[in-house]
C-alpha positions in Angstrom: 106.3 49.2 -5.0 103.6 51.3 -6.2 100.5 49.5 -8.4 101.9 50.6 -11.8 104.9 48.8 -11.1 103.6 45.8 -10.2 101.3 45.6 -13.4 104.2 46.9 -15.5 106.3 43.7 -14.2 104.0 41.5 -14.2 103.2 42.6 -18.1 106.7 41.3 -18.4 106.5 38.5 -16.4 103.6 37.3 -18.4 105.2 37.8 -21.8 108.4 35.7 -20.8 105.7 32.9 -18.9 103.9 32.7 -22.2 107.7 32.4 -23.9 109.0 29.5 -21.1 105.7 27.8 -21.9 106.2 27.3 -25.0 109.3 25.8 -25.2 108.7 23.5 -22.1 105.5 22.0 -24.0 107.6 21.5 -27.6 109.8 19.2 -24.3 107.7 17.6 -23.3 106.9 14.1 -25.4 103.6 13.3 -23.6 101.8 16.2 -24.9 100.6 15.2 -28.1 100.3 18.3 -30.8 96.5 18.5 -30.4 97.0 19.0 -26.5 99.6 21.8 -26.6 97.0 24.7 -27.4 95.0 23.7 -24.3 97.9 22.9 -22.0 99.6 26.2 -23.0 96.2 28.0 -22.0 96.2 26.0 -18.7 99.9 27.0 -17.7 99.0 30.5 -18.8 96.0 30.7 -17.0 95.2 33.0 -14.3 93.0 30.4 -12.5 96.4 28.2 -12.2 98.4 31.5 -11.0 95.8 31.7 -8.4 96.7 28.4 -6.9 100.3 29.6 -6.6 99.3 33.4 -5.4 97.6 36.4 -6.7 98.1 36.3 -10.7 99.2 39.7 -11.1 101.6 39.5 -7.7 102.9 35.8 -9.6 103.5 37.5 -12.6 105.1 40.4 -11.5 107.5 37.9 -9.4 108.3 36.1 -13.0 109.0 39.8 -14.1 111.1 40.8 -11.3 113.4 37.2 -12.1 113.8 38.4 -15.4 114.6 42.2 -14.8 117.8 41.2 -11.8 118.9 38.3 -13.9 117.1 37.5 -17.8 115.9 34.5 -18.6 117.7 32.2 -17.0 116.6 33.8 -13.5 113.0 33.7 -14.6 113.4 30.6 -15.7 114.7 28.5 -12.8 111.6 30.5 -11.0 109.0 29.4 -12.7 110.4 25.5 -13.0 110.6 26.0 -8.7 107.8 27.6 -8.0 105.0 27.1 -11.4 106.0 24.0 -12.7 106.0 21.3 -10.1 102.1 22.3 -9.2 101.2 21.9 -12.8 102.7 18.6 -13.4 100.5 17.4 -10.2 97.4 19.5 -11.4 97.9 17.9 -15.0 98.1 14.7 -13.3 94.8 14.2 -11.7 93.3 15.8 -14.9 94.9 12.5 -16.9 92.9 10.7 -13.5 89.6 12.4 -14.0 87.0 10.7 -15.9 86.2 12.1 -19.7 89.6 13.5 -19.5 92.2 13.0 -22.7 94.1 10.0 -22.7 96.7 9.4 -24.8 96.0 5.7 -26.4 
């Protein structure tokens, strides 16, 4: 796979992370409306990506799932591989002093 490929997927692979994000925070019933802008920026992030793999290589994976099989492909990859590190990453955020806590 030459560079311009990978970029090229993971361009795609971003678009449909910043589309699965989206819905799975309207889900969610723990992130309060004035959370969602920030917690869609931290799922989006490339400093998360970076704790799963190289951003662009993580994105181009996401794009790759979507090309062989749509959304549903890219889906069930990001809720394996993206999602279960978040929900522990957002979790010791909730534990950190000064962080937002939902009264």
């Amino acid at each position: 796979m030459t560079e311009e490929d990978k970029r090229t997927q993971a361009w795609i692979g971003d678009a449909v992370l910043a589309l699965y994000a989206r819905e799975w925070i309207l889900q969610q019933p723990g992130i309060p409306r004035e959370a969602r802008s920030d917690t869609f920026k931290q799922l989006t992030a490339n400093q998360f990506l970076a704790t799963i793999g190289e951003p662009t290589a993580v994105e181009a994976e996401i794009g790759r799932h979507y090309q062989d099989g749509g959304l549903p492909a890219a889906y069930a990859h990001i809720e394996a591989v993206l999602i279960p590190p978040f929900q522990k990453q957002q979790a010791n955020r909730k534990k950190a002093p000064g962080s937002y806590r939902k009264k």
